[in-house]
C-alpha positions in Angstrom: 95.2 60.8 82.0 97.5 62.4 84.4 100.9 64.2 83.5 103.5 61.6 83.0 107.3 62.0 81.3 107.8 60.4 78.3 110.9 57.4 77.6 114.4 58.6 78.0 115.5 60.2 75.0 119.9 59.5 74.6 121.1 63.0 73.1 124.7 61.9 72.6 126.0 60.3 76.0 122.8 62.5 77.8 119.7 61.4 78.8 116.8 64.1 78.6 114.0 63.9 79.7 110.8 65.6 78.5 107.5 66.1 80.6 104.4 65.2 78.5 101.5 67.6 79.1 97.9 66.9 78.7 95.0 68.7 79.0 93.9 67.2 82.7 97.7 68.9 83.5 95.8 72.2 82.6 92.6 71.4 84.7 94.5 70.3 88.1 97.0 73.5 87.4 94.0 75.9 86.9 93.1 74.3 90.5 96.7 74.8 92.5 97.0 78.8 91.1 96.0 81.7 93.1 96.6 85.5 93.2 99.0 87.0 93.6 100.6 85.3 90.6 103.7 83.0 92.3 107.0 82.5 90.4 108.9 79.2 89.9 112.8 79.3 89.1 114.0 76.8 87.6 117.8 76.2 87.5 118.9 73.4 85.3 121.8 72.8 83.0 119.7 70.9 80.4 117.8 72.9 78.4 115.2 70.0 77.7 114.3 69.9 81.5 114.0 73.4 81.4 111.6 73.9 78.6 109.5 70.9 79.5 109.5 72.2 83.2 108.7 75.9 82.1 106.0 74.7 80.0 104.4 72.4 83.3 104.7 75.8 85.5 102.8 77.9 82.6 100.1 75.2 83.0 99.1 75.6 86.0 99.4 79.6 85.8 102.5 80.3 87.1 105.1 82.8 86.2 108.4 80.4 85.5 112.0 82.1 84.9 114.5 79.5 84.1 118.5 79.5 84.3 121.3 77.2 83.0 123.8 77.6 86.0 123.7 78.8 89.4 125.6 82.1 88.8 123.0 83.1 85.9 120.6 82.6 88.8 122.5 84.6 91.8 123.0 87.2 89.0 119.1 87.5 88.7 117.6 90.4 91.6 116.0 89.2 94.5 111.8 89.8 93.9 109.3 89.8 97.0 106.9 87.5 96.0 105.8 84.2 96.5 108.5 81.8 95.0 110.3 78.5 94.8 113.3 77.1 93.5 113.2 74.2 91.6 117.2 72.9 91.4 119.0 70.3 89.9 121.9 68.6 91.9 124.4 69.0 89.5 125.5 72.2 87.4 128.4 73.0 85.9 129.3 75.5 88.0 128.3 75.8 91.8 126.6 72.9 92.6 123.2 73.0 93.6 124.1 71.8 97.0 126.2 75.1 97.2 123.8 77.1 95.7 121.3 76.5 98.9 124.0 77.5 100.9 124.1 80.9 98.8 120.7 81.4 99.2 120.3 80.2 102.7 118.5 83.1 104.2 115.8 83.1 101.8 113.8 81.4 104.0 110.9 83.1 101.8 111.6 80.7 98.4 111.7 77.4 99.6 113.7 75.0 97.0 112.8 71.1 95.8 115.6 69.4 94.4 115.8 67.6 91.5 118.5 65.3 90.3 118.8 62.1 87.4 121.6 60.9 89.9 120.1 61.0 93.8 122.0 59.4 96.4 121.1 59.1 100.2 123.8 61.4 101.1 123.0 63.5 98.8 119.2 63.8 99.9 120.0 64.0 103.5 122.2 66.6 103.0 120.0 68.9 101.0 116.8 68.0 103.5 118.6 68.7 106.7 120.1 72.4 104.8 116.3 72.9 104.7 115.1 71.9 101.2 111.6 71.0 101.3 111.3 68.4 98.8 113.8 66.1 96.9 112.8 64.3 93.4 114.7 61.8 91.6 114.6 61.9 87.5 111.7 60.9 85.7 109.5 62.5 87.6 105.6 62.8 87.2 104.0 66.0 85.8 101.7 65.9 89.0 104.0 65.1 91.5 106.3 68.4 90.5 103.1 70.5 90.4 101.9 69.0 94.2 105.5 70.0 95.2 105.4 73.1 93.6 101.6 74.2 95.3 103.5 73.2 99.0 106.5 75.6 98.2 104.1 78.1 97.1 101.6 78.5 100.0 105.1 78.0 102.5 106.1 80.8 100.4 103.1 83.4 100.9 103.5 82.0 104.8 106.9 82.9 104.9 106.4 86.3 103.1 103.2 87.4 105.2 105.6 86.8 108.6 108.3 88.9 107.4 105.7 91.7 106.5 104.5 91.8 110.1 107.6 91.6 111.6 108.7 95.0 109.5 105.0 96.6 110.3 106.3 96.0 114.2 109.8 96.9 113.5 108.5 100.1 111.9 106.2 101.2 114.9 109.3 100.4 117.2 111.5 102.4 115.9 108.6 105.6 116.1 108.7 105.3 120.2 111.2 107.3 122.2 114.0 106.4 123.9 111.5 106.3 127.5 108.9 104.2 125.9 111.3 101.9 124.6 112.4 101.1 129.1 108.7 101.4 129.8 107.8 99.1 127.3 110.5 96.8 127.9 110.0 96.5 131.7 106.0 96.1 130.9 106.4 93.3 128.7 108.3 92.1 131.5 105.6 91.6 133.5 106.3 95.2 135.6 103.0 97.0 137.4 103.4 100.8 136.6 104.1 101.2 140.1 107.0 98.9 139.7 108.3 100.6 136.2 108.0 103.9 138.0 110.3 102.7 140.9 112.7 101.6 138.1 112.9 104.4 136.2 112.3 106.9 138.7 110.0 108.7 137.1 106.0 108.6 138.4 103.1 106.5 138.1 101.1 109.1 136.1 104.2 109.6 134.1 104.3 105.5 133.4 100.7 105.4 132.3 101.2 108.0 129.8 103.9 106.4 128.1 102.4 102.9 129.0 99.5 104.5 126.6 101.6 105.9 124.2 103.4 102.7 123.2 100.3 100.5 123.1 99.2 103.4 120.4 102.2 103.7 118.2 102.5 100.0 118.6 98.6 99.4 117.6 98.9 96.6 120.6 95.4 96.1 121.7 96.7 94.8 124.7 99.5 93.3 126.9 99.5 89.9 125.2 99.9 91.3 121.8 102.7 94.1 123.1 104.7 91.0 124.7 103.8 88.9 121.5 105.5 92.0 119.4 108.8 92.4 121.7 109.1 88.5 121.1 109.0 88.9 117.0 111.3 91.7 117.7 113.8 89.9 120.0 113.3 92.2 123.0 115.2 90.6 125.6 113.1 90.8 128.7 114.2 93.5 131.5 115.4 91.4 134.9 
């Protein structure tokens, strides 16, 4: 039997909503985890959505950390490691809406939305801010884990880009001020002759540094230097 959520419990004036766990939710999780072990926040103001969706995330061997409000969150330090935010529309302080916005340039934690009260406004708003999934309230066990897998492997994507990126950054910043013009005008699409006219310097002096900057840049050749000043936003000499 798959993982399904159980009839809306009134608390008061509140629904809550409670995901009912079975074993098969144990099996397909046990599928869907992987090393390095991923974490799932979980921001919700209703602590019944919070333990039943902590308690879905341990399942399928996650690491889960949950919050009641979007400053408890912001409050938490940033972690490098694969990561999604699971984050209901409405909190009682920021909004979730305004919590994207917050956390906007963590491109490495992407975030599915999920709300008791979704409206197309509402959805089209978070999607085109870059959410990557948006679920309306009750929502099935599997259907947050197959969201949850998605954010996780855009997650390690994400994470394994901005690794390389800082590998290249960190070999750029080792070359000298004369490599950085050689390699500049070479990714350019410059002969050495030509770079040499440029710089006025010659073309044994152009090779050198030509073969200095493929080394410190551990570019195996032209394509991959001109692939690195790209990921580095080299603007191209004229």
């Amino acid at each position: 039997m798959a993982p399904s959520l159980n009839q809306p419990e009134l608390v008061g004036t509140k629904v809550r909503y409670a995901i009912m766990i079975s074993a098969n939710t144990f099996e397909c999780g046990s599928r869907l985890s992987s090393a390095p072990t991923p974490i799932v926040f979980v921001v919700d103001d209703d602590i019944s959505v919070r333990e039943s969706l902590e308690s879905l995330v341990r399942s399928a061997g996650w690491q889960t950390e949950t919050f009641a409000s979007a400053k408890d969150f912001l409050a938490r330090p940033r972690v490098v490691a694969p990561s999604c935010l699971i984050l209901d529309v409405q909190l009682p302080d920021l909004s979730g809406l305004d919590l994207q916005k917050r956390v906007v340039d963590r491109t490495d934690m992407p975030i599915i939305f999920v709300t008791g009260y979704g409206d197309i406004p509402t959805t089209v708003q978070a999607m085109k801010a870059g959410a990557l999934e948006f679920l309306t309230k009750p929502y099935r066990g599997e259907e947050v884990l197959a969201a949850i897998q998605n954010a996780i492997e855009r997650s390690r994507g994400a994470l394994g880009r901005q690794a390389r990126v800082m590998s290249i950054q960190h070999h750029y910043a080792s070359l000298s001020r004369r490599e950085r013009e050689v390699m500049a005008l070479v990714v350019s699409g410059r002969l050495n002759k030509q770079v040499g006219g440029e710089l006025g310097i010659s073309e044994i002096t152009v090779k050198a540094h030509r073969g200095s900057v493929m080394r410190k840049m551990k570019a195996g050749s032209v394509a991959d230097l001109v692939r690195m000043a790209a990921s580095l936003e080299i603007a191209p000499a004229l």
